[in-house]
Every structure is written in structure tokens, then in C-alpha cells.
PAGUZA-555693 format. One record per atom (N, C-alpha, C): residue in one letter; atom name; x, z, y. Coordinates in nm, 3 decimals, decimal comma. Each point is the difference from the previous one (the first is absolute). Example, Ala and Ser with C-alpha at 12.3 -4.5 7.8 and 13.67 -1.06 7.14 Angstrom:
2
 residu atome       x       z       y
      A     N   1,319   0,780  -0,569
      A    CA  -0,089   0,000   0,119
      A     C   0,090   0,000   0,120
      S     N  -0,035  -0,072   0,105
      S    CA   0,082   0,006   0,119
      S     C  -0,077   0,073   0,109
This chain:
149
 residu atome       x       z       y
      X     N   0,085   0,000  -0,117
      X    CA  -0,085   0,000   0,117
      X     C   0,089   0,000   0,122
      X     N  -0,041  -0,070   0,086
      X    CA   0,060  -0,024   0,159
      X     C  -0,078  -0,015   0,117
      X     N   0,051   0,096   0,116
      X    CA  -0,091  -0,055   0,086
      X     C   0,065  -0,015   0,139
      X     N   0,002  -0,057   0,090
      X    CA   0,035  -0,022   0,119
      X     C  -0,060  -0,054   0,111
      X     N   0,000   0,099   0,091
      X    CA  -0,117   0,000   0,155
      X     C   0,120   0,002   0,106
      X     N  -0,088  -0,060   0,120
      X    CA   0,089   0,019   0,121
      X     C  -0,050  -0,107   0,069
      X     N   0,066   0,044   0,136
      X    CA  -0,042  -0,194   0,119
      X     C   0,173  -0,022  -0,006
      X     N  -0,029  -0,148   0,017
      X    CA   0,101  -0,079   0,034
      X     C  -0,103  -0,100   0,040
      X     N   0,087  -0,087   0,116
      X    CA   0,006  -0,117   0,029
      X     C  -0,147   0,002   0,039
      X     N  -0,038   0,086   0,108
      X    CA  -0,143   0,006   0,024
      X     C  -0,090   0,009  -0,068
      X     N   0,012   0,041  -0,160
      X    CA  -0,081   0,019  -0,097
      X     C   0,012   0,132  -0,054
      X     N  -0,104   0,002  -0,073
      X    CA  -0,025   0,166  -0,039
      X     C  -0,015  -0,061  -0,183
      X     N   0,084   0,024  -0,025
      X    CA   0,041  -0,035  -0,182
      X     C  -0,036   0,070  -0,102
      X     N  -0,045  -0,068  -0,106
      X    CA  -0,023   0,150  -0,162
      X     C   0,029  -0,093  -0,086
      X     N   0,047   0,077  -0,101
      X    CA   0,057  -0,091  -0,104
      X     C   0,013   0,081  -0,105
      X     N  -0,045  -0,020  -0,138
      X    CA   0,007   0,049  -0,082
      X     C   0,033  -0,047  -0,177
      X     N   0,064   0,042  -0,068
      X    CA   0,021  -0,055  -0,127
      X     C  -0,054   0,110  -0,111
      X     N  -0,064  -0,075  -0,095
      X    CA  -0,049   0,095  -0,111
      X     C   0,024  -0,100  -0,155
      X     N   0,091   0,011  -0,029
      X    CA   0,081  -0,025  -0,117
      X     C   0,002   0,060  -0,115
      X     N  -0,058  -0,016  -0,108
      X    CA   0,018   0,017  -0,120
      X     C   0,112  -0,019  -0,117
      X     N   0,113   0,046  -0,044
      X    CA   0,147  -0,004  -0,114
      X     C  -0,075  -0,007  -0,152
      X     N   0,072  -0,081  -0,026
      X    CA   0,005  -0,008  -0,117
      X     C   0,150  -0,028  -0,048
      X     N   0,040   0,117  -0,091
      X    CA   0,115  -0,027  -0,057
      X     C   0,038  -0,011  -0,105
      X     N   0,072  -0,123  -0,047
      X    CA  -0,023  -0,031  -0,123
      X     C   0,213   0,033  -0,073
      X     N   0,023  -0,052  -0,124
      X    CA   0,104  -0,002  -0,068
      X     C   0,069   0,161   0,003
      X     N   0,166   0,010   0,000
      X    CA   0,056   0,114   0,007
      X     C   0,090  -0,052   0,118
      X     N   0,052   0,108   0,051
      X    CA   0,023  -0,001   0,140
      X     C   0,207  -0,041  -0,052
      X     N   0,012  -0,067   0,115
      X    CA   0,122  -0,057   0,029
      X     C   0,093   0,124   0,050
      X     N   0,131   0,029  -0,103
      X    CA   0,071   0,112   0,084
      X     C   0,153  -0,050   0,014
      X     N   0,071   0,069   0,089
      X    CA   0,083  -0,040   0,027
      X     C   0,089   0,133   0,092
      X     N   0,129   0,065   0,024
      X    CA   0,045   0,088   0,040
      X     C  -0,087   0,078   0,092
      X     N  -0,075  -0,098   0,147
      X    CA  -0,044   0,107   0,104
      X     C  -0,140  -0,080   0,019
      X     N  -0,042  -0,068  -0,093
      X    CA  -0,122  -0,064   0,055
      X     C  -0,096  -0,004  -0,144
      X     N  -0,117   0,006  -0,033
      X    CA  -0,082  -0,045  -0,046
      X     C  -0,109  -0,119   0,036
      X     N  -0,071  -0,029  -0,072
      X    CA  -0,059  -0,128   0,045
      X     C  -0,100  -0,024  -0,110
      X     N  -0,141  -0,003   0,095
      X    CA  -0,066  -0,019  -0,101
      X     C  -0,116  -0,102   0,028
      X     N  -0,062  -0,128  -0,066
      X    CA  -0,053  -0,101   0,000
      X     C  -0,171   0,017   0,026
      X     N  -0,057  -0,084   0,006
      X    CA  -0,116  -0,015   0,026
      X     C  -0,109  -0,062   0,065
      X     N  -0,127   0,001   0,018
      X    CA  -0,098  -0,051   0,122
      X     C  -0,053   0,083   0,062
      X     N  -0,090  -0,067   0,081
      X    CA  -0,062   0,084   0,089
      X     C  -0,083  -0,131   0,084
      X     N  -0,122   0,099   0,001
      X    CA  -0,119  -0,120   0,065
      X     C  -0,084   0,145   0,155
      X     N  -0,055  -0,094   0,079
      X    CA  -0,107   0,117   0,020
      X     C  -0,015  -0,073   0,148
      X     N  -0,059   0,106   0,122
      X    CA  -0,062  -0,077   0,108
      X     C   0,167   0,035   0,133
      X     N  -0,009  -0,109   0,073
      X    CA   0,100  -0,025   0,126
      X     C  -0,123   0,001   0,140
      X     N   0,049   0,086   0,090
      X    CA  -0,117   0,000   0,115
      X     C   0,090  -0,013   0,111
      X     N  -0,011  -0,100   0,134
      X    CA   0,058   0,014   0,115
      X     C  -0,146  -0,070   0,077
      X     N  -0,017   0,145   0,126
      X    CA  -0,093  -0,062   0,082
      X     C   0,039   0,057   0,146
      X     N  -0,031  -0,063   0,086
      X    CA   0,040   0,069   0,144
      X     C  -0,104  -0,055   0,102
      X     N  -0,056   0,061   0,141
      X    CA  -0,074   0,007   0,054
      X     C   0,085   0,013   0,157
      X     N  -0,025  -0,094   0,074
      X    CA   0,029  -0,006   0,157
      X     C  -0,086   0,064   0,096
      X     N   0,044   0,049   0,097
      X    CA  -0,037   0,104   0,096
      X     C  -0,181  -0,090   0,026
      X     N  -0,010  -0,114  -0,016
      X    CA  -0,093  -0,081   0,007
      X     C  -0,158   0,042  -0,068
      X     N   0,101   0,053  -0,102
      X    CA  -0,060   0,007  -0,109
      X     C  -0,046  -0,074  -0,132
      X     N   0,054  -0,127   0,041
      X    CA   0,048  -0,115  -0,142
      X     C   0,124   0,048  -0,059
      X     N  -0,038  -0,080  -0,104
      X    CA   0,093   0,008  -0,093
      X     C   0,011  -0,066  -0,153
      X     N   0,053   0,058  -0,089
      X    CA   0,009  -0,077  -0,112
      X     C   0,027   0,096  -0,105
      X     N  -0,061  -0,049  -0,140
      X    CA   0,053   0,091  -0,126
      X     C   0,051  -0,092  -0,118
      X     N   0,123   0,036  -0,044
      X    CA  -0,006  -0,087  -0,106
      X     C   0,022   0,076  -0,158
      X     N  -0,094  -0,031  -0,078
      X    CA   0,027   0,073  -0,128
      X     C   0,050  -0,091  -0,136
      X     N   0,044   0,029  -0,051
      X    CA   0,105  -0,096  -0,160
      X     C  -0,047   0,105  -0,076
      X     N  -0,044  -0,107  -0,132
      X    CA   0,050   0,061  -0,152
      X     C   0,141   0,000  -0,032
      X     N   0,050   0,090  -0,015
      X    CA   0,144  -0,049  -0,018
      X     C   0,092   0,026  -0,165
      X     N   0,056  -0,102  -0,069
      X    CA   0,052   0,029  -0,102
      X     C   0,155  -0,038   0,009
      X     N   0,101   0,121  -0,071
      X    CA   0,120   0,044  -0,004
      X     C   0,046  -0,020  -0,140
      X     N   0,027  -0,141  -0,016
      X    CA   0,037  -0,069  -0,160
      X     C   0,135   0,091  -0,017
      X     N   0,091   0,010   0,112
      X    CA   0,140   0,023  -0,064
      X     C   0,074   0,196   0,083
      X     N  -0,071   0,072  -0,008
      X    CA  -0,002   0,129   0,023
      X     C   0,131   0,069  -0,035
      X     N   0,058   0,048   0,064
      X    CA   0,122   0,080  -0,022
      X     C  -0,002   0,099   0,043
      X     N   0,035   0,156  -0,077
      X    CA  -0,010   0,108   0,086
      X     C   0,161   0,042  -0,022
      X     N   0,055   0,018   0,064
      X    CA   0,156   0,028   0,039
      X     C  -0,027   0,160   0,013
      X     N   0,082   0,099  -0,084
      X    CA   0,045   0,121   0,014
      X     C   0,181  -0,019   0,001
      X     N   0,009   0,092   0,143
      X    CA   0,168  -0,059   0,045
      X     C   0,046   0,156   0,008
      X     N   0,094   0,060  -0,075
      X    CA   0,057   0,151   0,004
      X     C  -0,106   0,079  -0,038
      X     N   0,000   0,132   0,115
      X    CA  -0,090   0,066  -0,034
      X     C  -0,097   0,013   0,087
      X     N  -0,028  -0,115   0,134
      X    CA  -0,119   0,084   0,084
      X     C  -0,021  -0,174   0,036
      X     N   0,082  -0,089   0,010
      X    CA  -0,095  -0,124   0,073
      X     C  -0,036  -0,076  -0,158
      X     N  -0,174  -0,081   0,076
      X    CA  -0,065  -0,086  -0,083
      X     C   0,005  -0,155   0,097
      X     N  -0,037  -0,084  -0,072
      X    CA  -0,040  -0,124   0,040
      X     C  -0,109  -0,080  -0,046
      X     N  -0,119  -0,025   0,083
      X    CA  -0,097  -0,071  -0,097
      X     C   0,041  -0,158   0,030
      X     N   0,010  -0,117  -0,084
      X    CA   0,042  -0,087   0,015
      X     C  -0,118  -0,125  -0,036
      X     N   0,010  -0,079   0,077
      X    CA  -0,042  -0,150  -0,083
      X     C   0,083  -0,084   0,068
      X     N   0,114  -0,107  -0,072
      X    CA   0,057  -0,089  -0,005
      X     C  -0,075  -0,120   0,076
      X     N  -0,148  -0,031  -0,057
      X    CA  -0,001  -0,109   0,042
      X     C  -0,042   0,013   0,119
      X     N  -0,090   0,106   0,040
      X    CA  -0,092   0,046   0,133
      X     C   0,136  -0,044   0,097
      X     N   0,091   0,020  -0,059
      X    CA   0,164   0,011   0,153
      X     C   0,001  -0,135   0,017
      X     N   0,001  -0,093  -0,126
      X    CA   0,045  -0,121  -0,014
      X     C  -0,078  -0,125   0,008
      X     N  -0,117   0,026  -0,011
      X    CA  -0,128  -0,105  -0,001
      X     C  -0,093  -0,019   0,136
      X     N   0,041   0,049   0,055
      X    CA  -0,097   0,052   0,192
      X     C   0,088  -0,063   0,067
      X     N  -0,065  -0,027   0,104
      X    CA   0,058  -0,009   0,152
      X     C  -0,101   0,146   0,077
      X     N  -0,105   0,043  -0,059
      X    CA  -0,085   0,093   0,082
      X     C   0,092   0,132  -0,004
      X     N   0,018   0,037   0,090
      X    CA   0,081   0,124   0,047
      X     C  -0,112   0,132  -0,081
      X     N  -0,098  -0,001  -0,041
      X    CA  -0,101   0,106  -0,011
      X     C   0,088   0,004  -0,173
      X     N  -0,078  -0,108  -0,057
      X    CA   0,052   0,012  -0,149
      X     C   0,154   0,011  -0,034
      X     N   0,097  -0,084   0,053
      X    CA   0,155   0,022   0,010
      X     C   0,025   0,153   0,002
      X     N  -0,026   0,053   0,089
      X    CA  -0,034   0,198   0,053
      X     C  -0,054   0,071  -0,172
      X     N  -0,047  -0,065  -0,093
      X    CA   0,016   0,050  -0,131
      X     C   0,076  -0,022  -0,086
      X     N   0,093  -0,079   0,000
      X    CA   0,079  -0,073  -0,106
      X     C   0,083   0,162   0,016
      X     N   0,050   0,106   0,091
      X    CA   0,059   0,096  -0,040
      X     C  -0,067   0,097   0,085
      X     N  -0,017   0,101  -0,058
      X    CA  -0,074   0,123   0,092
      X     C   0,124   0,118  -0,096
      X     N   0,071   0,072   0,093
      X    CA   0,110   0,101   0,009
      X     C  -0,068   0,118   0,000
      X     N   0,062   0,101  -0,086
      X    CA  -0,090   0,146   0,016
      X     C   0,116   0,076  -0,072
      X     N  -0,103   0,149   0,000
      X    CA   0,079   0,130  -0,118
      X     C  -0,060   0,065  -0,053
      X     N   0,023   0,073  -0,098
      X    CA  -0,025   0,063  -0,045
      X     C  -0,044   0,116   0,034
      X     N   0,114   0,080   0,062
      X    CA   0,028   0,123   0,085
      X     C  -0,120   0,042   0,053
      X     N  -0,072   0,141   0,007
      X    CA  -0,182  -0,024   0,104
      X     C  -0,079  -0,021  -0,077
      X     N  -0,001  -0,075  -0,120
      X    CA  -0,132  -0,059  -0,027
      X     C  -0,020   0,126  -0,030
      X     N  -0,152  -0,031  -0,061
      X    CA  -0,109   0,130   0,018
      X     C  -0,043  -0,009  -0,178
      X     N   0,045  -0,009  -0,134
      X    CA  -0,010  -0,032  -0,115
      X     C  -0,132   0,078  -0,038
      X     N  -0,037   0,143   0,029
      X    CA  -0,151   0,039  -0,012
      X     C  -0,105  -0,038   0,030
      X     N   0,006  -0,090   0,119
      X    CA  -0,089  -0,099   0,004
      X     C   0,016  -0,147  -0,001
      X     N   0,099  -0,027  -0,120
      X    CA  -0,003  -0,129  -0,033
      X     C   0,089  -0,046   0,049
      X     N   0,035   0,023   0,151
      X    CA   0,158  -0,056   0,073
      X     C   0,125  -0,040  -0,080
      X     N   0,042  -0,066  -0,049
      X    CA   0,125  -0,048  -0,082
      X     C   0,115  -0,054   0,125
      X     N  -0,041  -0,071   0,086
      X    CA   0,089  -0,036   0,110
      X     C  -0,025  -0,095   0,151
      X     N   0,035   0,008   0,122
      X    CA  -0,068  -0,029   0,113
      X     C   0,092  -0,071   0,081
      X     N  -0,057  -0,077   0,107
      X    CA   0,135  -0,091   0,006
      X     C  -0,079  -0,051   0,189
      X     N   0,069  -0,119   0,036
      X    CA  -0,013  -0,043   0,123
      X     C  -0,023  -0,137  -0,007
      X     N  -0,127  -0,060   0,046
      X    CA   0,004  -0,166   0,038
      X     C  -0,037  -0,032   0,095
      X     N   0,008  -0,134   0,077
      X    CA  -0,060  -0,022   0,097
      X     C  -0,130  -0,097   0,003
      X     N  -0,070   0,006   0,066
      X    CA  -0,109  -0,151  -0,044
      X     C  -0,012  -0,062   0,105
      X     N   0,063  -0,128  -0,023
      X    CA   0,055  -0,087   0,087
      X     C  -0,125  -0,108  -0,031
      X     N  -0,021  -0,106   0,135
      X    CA  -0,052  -0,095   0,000
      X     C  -0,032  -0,077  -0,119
      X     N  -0,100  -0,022  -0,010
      X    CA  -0,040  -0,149  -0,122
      X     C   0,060  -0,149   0,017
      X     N   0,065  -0,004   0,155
      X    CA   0,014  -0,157   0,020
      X     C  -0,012  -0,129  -0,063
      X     N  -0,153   0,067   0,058
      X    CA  -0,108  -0,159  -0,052
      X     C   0,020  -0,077   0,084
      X     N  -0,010  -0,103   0,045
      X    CA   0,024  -0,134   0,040
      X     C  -0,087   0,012   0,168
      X     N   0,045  -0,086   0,086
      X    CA  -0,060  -0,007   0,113
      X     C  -0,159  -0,095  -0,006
      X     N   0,010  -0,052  -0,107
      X    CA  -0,127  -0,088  -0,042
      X     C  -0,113   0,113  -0,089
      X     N   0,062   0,103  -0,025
      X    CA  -0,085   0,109  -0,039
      X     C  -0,119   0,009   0,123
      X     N   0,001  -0,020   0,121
      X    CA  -0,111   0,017   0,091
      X     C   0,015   0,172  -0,007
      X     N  -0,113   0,010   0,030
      X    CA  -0,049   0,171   0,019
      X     C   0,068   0,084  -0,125
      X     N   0,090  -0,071  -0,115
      X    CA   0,040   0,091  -0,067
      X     C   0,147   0,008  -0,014
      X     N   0,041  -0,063   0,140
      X    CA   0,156   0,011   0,024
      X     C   0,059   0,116   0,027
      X     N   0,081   0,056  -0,107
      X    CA   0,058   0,118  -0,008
      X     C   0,153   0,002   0,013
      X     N   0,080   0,001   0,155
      X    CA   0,160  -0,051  -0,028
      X     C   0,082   0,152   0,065
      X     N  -0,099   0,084   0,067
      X    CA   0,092   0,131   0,008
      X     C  -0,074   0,121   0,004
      X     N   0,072   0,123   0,012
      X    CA  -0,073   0,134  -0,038
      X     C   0,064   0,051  -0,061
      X     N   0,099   0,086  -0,007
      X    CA   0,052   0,034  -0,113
      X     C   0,018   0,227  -0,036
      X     N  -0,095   0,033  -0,069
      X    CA   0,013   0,148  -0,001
      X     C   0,095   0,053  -0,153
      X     N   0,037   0,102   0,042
      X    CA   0,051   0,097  -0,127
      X     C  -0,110   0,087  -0,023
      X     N   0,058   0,018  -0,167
      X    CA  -0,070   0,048  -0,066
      X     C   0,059   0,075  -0,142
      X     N  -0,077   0,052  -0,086
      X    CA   0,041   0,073  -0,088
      X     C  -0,048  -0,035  -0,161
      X     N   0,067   0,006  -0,088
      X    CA  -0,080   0,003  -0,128
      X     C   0,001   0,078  -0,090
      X     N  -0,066   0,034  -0,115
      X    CA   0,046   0,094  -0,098
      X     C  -0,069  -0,054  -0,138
      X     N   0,080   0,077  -0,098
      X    CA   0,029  -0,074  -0,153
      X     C  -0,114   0,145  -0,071
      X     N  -0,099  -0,030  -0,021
      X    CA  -0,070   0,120  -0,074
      X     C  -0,022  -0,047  -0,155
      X     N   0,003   0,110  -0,065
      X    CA  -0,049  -0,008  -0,144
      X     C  -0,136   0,036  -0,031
      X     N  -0,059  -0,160  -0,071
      X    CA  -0,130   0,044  -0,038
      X     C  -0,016   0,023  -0,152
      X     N  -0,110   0,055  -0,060
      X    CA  -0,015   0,022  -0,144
      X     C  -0,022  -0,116  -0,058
């Protein structure tokens, strides 16, 4: 789960990710890192609203064919998708190909496993998008890795 609010760029921004893991095989080890494979599907939200009071929302189904969760020492994580970095020009989805976190803090009694920092950057849709041209705005934000049953 992720969420990120704020104004920029004369806009008043929300953005949210709700992601579902699935992890599959045995995990990749190696001296200071583990690594472990998987997917992940679920909903992508960026909407923002001008002092005007227009605005725009955009919501995705989103599926995560090539999922990597990076455990590095003992306190940083990495949630990864390869292609999300490599297949975009949209600054919003690129902004997932790595999301950086730790361990350290989390809250494990209620599910907390690990929490981290992203930003949710623009969709840069096209200027032919009309009313759904999305090319700046950019807020921080936070995420966290919970365990469900």
C-alpha cells in the first residue's frame, strides 16, 4: 500500500497504490542480499484538482509479471519491477520499477513487515490527451509492505 498527497504545480495531488504479492519459487541467496521472485496485480490511482476546481483522475488495473523483492543486509528492502523501469516513458509507472525501504520501524503486530519512500510523479500522457493531459505535479509519499493471511 502507498499513498501520496500534496500541491505542486498549482495542483492539489492524491495518489495511491494498492498492490497485491504473490510469491512464488525459493528465494535467491547470496552473502548480503536475498531475493525473492514473484507478481503482483491490484489498483494504481493519481488524481489532482486546481484551485478552479477541475481536474482529473486516473485509475489502472495494474499487473507486475516480473516482481522482485530485494532484502539487502539487515534493515534495507527493495520492491522491484524490471520492466515498469524499462518499458515506460510515463514518469508515474517508471517511479515503480524500484521503491527503496527498511525494515527497521516496521510495526510486525500489525502486519508491518517493511516501509519505504516513493514519489508519484506525473502520468505524461500526451498533449493530444485534451483535458486528460497530465505533464507535471510531482508529491512524496510513503509505502508499506503488510502481511496478509
Amino acid at each position: 500500500m502507498a499513498e501520496a498527497t500534496g500541491s505542486d504545480a498549482g495542483k492539489d495531488i492524491n495518489c495511491h497504490l494498492d498492490i497485491r504479492m504473490m510469491l512464488a519459487g525459493a528465494p535467491e541467496r547470496s552473502a548480503h542480499r536475498v531475493v525473492q521472485h514473484g507478481t503482483g496485480g491490484g489498483d494504481a490511482f493519481r488524481g489532482w484538482t486546481n484551485p478552479g476546481g477541475g481536474g482529473i483522475s486516473f485509475w489502472a488495473d495494474l499487473f507486475i509479471s516480473d516482481l522482485e523483492i530485494h532484502l539487502i543486509g539487515a534493515d534495507s528492502i527493495e520492491l522491484r519491477s524490471p520492466g515498469s523501469a524499462a518499458d515506460t516513458e510515463s514518469r508515474f509507472w517508471h517511479e515503480l520499477g524500484l521503491l527503496p525501504g527498511h525494515t527497521r520501524d516496521a510495526n510486525p503486530a500489525a502486519g508491518e513487515l517493511a516501509h519505504g519512500s516513493w514519489t508519484c510523479r506525473p502520468m505524461d500522457t500526451p498533449p493530444s490527451s485534451g483535458e486528460y493531459y497530465d505533464p507535471d505535479g510531482t508529491v512524496p509519499g510513503t509505502w508499506r509492505l503488510v502481511a496478509t493471511p
